[in-house]
C-alpha positions as CSV (number, residue, x, y, z in Angstrom):
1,X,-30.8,-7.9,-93.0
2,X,-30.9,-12.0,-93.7
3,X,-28.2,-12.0,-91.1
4,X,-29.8,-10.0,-89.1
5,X,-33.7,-12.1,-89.1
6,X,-31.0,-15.3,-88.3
7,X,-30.0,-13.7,-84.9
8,X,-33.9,-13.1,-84.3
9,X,-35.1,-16.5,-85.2
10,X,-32.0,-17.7,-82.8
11,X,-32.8,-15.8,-80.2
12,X,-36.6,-16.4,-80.2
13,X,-35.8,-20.2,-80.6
14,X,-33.8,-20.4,-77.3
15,X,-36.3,-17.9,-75.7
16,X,-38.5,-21.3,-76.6
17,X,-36.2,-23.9,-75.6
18,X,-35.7,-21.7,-72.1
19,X,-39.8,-21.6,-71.6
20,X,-40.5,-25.1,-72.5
21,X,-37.4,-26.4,-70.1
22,X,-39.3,-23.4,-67.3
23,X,-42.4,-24.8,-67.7
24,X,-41.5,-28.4,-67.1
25,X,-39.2,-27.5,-63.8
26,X,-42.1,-25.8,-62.4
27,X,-44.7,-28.5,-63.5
28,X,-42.3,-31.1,-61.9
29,X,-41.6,-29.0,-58.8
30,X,-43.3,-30.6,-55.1
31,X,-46.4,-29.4,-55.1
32,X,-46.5,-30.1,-51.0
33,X,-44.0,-31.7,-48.6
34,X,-45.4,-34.8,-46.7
35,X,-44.2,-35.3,-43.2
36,X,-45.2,-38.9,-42.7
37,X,-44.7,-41.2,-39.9
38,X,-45.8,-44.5,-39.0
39,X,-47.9,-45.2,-35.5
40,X,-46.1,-49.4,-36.0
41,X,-42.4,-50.6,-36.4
42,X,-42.1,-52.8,-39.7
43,X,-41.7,-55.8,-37.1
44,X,-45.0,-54.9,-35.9
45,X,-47.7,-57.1,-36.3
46,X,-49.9,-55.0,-37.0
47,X,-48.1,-53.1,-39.5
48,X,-48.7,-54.8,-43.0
49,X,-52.5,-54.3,-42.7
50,X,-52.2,-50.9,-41.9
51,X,-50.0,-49.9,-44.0
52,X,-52.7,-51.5,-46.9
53,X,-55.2,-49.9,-45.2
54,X,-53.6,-46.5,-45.5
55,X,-53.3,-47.2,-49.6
56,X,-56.2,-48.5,-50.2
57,X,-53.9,-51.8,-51.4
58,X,-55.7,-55.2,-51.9
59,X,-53.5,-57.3,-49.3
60,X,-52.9,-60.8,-50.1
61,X,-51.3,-64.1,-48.8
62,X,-50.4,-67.1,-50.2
63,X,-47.5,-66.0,-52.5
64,X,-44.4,-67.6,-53.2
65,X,-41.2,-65.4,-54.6
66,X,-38.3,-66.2,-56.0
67,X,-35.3,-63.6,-56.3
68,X,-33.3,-63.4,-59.9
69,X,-30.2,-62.3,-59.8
70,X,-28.7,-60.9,-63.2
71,X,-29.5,-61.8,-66.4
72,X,-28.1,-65.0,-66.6
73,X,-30.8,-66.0,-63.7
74,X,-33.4,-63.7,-65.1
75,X,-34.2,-64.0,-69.2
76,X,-34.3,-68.2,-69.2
77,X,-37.5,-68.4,-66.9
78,X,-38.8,-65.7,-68.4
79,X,-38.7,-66.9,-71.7
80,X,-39.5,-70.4,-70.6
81,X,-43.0,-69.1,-68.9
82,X,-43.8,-67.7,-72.7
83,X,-42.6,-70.9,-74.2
84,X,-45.2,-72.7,-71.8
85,X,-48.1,-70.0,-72.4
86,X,-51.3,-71.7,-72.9
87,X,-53.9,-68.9,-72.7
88,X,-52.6,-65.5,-72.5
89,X,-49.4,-63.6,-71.9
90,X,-49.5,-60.0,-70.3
91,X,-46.0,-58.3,-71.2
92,X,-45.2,-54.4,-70.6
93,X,-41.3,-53.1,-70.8
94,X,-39.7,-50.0,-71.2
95,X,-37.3,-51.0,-73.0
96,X,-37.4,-53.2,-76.0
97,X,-33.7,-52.6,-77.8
98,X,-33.0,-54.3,-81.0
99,X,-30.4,-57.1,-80.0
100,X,-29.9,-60.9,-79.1
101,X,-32.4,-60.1,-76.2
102,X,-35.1,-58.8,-78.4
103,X,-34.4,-61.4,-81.1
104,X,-35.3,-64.2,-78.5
105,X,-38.4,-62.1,-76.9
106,X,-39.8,-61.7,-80.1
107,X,-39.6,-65.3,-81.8
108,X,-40.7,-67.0,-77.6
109,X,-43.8,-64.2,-78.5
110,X,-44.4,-64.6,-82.0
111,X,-44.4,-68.7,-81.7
112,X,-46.8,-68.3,-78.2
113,X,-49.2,-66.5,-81.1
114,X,-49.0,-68.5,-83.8
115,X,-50.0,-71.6,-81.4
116,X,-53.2,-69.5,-80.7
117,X,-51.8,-67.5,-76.9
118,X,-53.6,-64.1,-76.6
119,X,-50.2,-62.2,-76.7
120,X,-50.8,-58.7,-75.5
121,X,-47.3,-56.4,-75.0
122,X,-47.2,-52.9,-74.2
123,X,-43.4,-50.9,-74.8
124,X,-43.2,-47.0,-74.1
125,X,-42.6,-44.9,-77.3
126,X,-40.1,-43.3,-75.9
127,X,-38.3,-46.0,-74.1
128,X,-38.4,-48.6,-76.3
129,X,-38.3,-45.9,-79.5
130,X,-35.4,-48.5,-81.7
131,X,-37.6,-51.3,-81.0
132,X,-37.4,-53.2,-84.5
133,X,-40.1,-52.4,-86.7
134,X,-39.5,-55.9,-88.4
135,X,-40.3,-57.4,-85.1
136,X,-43.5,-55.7,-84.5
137,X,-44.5,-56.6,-88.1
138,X,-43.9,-60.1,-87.1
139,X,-45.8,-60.0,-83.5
140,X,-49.1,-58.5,-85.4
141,X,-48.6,-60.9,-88.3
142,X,-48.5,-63.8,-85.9
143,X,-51.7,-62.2,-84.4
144,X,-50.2,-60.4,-80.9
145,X,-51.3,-57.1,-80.0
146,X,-48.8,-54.7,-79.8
147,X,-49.0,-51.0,-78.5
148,X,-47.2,-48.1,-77.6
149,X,-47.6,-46.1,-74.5
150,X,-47.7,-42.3,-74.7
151,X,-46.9,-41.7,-78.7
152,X,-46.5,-38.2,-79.0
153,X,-47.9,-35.8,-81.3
154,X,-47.7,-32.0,-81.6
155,X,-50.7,-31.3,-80.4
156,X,-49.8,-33.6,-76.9
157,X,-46.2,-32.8,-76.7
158,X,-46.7,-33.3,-73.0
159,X,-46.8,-37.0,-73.6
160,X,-42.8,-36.8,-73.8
161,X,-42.8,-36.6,-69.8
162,X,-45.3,-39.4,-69.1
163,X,-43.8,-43.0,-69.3
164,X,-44.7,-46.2,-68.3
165,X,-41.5,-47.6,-66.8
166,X,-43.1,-50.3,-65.5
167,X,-41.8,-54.2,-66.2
168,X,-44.5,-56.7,-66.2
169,X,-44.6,-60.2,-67.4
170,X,-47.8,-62.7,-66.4
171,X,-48.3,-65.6,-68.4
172,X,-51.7,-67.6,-68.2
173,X,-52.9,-65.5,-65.1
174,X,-50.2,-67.6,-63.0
175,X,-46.3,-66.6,-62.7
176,X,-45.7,-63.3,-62.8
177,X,-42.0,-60.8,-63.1
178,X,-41.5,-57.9,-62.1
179,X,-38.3,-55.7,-61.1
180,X,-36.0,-53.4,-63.1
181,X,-34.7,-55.5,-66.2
182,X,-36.4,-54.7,-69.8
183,X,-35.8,-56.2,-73.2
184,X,-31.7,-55.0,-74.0
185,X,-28.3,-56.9,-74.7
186,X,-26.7,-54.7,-71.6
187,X,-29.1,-56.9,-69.1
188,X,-27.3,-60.4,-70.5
189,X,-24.7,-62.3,-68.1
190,X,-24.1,-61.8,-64.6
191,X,-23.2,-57.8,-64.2
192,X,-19.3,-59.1,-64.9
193,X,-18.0,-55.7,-66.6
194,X,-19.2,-52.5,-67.9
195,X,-21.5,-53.6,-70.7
196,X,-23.3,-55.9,-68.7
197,X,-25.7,-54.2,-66.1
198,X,-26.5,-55.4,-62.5
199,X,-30.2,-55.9,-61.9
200,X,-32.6,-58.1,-60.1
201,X,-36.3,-59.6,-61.1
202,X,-38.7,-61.6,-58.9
203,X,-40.3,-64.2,-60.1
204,X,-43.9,-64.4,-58.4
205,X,-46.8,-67.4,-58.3
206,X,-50.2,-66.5,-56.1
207,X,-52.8,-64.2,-55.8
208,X,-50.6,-60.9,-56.5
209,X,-50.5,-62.0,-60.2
210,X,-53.9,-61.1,-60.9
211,X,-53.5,-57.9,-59.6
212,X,-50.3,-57.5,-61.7
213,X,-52.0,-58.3,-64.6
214,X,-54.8,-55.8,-63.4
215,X,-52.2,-53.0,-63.8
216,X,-50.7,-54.1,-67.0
217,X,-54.5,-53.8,-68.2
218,X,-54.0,-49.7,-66.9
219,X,-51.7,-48.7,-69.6
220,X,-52.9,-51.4,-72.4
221,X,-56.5,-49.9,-72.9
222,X,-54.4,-47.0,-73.3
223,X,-52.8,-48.0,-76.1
224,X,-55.3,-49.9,-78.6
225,X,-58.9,-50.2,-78.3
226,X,-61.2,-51.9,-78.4
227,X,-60.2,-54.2,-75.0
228,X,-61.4,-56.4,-73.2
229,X,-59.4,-57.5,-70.1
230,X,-59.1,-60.6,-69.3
231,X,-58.7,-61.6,-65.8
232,X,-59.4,-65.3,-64.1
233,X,-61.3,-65.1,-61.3
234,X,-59.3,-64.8,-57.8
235,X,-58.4,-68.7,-56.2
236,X,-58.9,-69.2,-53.0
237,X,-55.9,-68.2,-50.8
238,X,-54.9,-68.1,-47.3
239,X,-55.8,-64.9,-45.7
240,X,-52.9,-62.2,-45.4
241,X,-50.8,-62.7,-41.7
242,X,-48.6,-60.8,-40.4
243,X,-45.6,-62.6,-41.8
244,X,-47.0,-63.3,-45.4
245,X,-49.2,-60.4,-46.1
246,X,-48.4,-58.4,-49.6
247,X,-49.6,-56.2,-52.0
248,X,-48.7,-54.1,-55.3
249,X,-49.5,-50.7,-55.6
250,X,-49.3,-48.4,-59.0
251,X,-48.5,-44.7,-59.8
252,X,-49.6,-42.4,-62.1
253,X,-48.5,-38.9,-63.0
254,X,-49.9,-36.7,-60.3
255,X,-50.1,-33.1,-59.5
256,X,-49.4,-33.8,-55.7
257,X,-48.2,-37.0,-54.5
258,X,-49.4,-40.5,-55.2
259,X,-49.5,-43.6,-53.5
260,X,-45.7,-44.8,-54.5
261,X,-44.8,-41.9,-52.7
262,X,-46.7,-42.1,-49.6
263,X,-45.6,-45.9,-49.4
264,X,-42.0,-45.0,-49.6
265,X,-42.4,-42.6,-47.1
266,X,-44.7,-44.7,-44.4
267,X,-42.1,-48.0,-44.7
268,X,-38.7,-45.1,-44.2
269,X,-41.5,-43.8,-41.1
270,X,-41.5,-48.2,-39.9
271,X,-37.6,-48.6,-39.7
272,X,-36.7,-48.5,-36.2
273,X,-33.4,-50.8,-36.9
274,X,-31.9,-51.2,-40.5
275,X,-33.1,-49.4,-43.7
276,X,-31.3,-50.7,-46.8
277,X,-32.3,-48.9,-50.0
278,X,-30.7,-50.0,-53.7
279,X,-31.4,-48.0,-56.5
280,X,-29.9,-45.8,-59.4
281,X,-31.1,-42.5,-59.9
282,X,-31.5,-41.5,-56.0
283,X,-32.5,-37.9,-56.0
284,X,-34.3,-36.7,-53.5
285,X,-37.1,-34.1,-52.5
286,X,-38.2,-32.4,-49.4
287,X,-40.2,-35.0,-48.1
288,X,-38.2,-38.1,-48.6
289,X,-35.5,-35.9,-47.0
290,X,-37.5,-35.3,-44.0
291,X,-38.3,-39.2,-43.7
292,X,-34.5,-40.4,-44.4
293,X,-33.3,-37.7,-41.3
294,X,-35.9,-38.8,-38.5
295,X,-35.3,-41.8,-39.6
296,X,-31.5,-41.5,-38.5
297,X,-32.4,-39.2,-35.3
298,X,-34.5,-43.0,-34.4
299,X,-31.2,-44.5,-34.3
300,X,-32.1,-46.3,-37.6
301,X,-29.1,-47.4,-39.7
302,X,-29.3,-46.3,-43.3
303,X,-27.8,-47.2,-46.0
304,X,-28.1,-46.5,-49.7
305,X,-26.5,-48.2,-52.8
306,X,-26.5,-46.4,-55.7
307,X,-24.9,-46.6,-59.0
308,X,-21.2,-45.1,-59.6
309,X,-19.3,-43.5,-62.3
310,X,-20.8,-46.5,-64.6
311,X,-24.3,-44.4,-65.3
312,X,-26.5,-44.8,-68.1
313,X,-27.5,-40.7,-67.2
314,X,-24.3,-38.6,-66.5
315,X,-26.6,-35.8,-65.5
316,X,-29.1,-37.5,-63.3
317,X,-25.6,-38.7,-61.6
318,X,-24.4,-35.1,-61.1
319,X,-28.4,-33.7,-60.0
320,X,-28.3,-37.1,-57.2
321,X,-24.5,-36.4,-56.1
322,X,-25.4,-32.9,-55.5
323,X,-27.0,-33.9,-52.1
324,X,-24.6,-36.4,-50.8
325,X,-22.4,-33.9,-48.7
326,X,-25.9,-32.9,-46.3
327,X,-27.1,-36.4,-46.3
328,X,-23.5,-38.4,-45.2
329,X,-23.7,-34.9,-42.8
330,X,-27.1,-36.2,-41.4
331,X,-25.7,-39.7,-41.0
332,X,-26.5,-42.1,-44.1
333,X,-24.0,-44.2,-45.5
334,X,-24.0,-43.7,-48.9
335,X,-22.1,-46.5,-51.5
336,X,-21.7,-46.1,-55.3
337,X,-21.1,-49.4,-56.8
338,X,-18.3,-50.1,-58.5
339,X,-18.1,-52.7,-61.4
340,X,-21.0,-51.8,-63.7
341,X,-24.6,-50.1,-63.8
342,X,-26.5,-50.7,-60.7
343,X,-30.0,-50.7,-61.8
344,X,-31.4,-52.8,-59.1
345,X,-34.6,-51.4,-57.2
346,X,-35.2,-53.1,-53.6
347,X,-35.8,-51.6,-49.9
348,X,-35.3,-53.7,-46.6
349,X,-36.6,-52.5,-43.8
350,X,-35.4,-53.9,-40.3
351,X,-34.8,-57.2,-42.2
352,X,-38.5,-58.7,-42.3
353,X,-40.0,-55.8,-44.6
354,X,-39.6,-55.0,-48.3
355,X,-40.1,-53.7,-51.8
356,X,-39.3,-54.4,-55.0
357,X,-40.4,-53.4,-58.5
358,X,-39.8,-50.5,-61.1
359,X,-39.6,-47.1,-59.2
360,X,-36.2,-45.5,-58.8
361,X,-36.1,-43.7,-55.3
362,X,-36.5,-40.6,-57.9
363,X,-39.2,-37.7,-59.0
364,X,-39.9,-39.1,-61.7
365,X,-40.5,-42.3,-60.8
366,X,-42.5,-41.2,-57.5
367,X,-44.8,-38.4,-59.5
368,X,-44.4,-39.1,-63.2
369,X,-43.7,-42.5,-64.4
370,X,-46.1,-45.1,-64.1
371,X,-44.9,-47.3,-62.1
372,X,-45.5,-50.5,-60.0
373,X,-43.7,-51.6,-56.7
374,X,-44.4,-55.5,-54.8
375,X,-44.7,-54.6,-50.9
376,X,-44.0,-57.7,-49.3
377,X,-43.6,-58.3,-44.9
378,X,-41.9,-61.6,-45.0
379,X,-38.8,-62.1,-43.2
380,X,-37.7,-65.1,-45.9
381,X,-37.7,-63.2,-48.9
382,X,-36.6,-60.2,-46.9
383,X,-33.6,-62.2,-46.0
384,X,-33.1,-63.2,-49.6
385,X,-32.7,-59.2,-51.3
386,X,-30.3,-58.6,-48.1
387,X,-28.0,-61.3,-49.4
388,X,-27.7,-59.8,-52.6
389,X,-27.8,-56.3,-51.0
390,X,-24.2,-57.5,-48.7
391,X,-22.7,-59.4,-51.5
392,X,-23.4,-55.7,-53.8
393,X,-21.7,-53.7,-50.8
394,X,-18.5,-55.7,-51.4
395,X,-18.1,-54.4,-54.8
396,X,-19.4,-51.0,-53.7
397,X,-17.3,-47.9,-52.8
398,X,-18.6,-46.3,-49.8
399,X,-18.1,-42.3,-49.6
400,X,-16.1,-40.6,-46.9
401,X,-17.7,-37.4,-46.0
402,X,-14.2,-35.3,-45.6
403,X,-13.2,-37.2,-49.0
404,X,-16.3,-35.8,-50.8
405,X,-15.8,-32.6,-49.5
406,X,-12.4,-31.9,-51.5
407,X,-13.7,-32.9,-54.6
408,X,-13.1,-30.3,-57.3
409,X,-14.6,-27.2,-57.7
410,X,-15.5,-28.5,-61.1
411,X,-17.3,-31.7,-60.2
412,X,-19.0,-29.1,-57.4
413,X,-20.0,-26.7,-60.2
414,X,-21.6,-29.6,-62.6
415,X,-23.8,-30.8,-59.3
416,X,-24.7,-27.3,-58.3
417,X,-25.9,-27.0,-62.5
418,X,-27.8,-30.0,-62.7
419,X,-29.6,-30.2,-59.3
420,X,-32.0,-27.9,-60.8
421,X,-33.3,-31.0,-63.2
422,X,-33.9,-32.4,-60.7
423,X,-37.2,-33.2,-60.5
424,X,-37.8,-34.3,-64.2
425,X,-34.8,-36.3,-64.1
């Protein structure tokens, strides 16, 4: 009989396991398929304020950018902004991973503190879950604020699938960072082997700083209360033009779609030459598969740069790989890079337009994460993420379509398998 009440309580614990993992595929799942299209071209003129308009996006001018390539470029002005804090530094990550990286993160923080900064950092429980509790002893001994972003409990277990992945550093309401690099030893160097990932930050002075700020301020009040944001008032700025207009836009989880979604969507509608997309994680859904093949029946050339075999999530690898074959079919070139993990998170469009920011070209990112993306129609700095996007594709492998389709029933099988995660990926 013991033996027997085993098997039961096995059974009826993977009955469990099987609901819970049910439940969440059909929570995830598109609630509706968007078939978007833009009236202007990104080269438009006209195109930066409508697309703002559309969002509901605060479009600015005036901003200067300044592309970091790798961590070697990345960490030093990072940590020399918090060194030269003399108000108040705004810092949210994902990650924060006990290492040399953190080590340096927290002392830059804890001495910006003790001189009296207003140190506020957000980290996501889950994320950043082996973030050193001896550091944030030593960040609320020195008088920083420190919270954590959807701590679960059992009564909100839900939590678990609601992150902020977002990366966002402002210091004294005046440079800000933003990209795809958080607080971990595998972001140091210059993406020269394995251990050493391949990502990009952009370091930002002008009016979009504020509004940066504005959404770090989103998920601290969620964190720790009381709060009381603190925001300096806007400067006076040039009005947006067609060649310097941006704007940042943040996501929430959502039962439909969100914003990040629709903007993805509306700049793969502008392309009417070139549309370059880098990211790791690329798994589709209906819509963005809609958008990606009109966009190749325009005669637009698409490319997309993903990671390779060097993944940080073997089975968010297999889910994305399961839709190569039908996309290369449809025309994209597709390129898996090569030398480490490509976690870099940029979109060209027709050379003048872009993006940039924390969203994978994913589900979760575009319907669960919170997440915040720079939009940004300036042929310079346009330019400048093309440059690293050619000198990427020289270390990338791109995919033959006949090749792919002789892989091995096994690799075949594991795709098949893991498409259906899909969308919680």
């Amino acid at each position: 009989m013991p033996h027997l009440r085993q098997h039961h309580k096995l059974v009826f614990s993977i009955l469990i396991v099987c609901g819970i993992i049910a439940a969440l595929l059909a929570i995830a799942q598109d609630q509706e398929t968007l078939k978007i299209e833009s009236t202007y071209g990104a080269e438009d003129r006209r195109f930066p304020a409508y697309l703002a308009a559309l969002l509901g996006a605060d479009a600015t001018g005036g901003n200067q950018y300044q592309v970091l390539t790798n961590g070697d470029q990345i960490f030093p002005p990072m940590l020399g902004a918090i060194a030269e804090a003399k108000r108040r530094i705004s810092f949210e990550t994902y990650i924060y991973e006990q290492g040399t990286v953190a080590d340096q993160f927290t002392a830059a923080l804890e001495a910006a503190a003790r001189r009296g900064v207003q140190v506020d950092l957000v980290v996501d429980a889950m994320g950043s879950d082996r973030v050193p509790a001896e550091a944030v002893k030593h960040l609320r001994d020195a008088g920083a604020h420190v919270g954590q972003f959807g701590q679960p409990t059992w009564y909100t277990l839900e939590e678990l699938n609601y992150r902020t992945h977002r990366k966002i550093l402002v210091v004294d309401g005046r440079v800000g960072f933003t990209g795809g690099v958080g607080v971990a030893d595998h972001w140091l160097g210059h993406a020269e082997d394995p251990d050493h990932w391949r990502d990009t930050m952009v370091r930002i002075e002008g009016p979009l700083v504020r509004l940066m700020e504005g959404a770090f301020y989103e998920n601290f009040v969620e964190t720790l209360g009381p709060v009381k944001p603190s925001l300096d008032p806007p400067d006076e700025w040039l009005p947006p033009t067609p060649r310097d207009s941006a704007f940042i836009l943040r996501s929430s989880p959502t039962g439909g779609s969100n914003d990040l979604k629709r903007l993805y969507l509306l700049a793969i509608g502008a392309a009417m030459k070139t549309l370059d997309i880098c990211t790791p994680y690329f798994i589709i859904d209906e819509s963005s598969d809609w958008s990606l093949a009109q966009a190749v029946k325009r005669g637009v050339k698409v490319r997309v740069l993903v990671e390779g075999e060097h993944t940080d999530a073997k089975p968010v690898k297999y889910s994305s790989r399961s839709a190569y074959e039908r996309l290369m079919t449809e025309g994209l070139e597709l390129y898996e890079y090569q030398p480490t993990m490509m976690h870099t998170k940029t979109m060209v469009v027709d050379s003048v337009w872009s993006m940039f920011g924390s969203a994978n070209f994913d589900n979760r990112s575009l319907e669960l994460n919170d997440e915040m993306n720079v939009a940004v129609s300036d042929p310079s700095l346009a330019q400048r993420l093309l440059q690293d996007f050619e000198a990427d594709l020289k270390s990338a492998k791109r995919l033959d379509l006949d090749a792919w389709r002789r892989r091995s029933p096994l690799e075949k099988t594991r795709e098949y398998f893991w498409s259906y995660f899909g969308e919680i990926f």
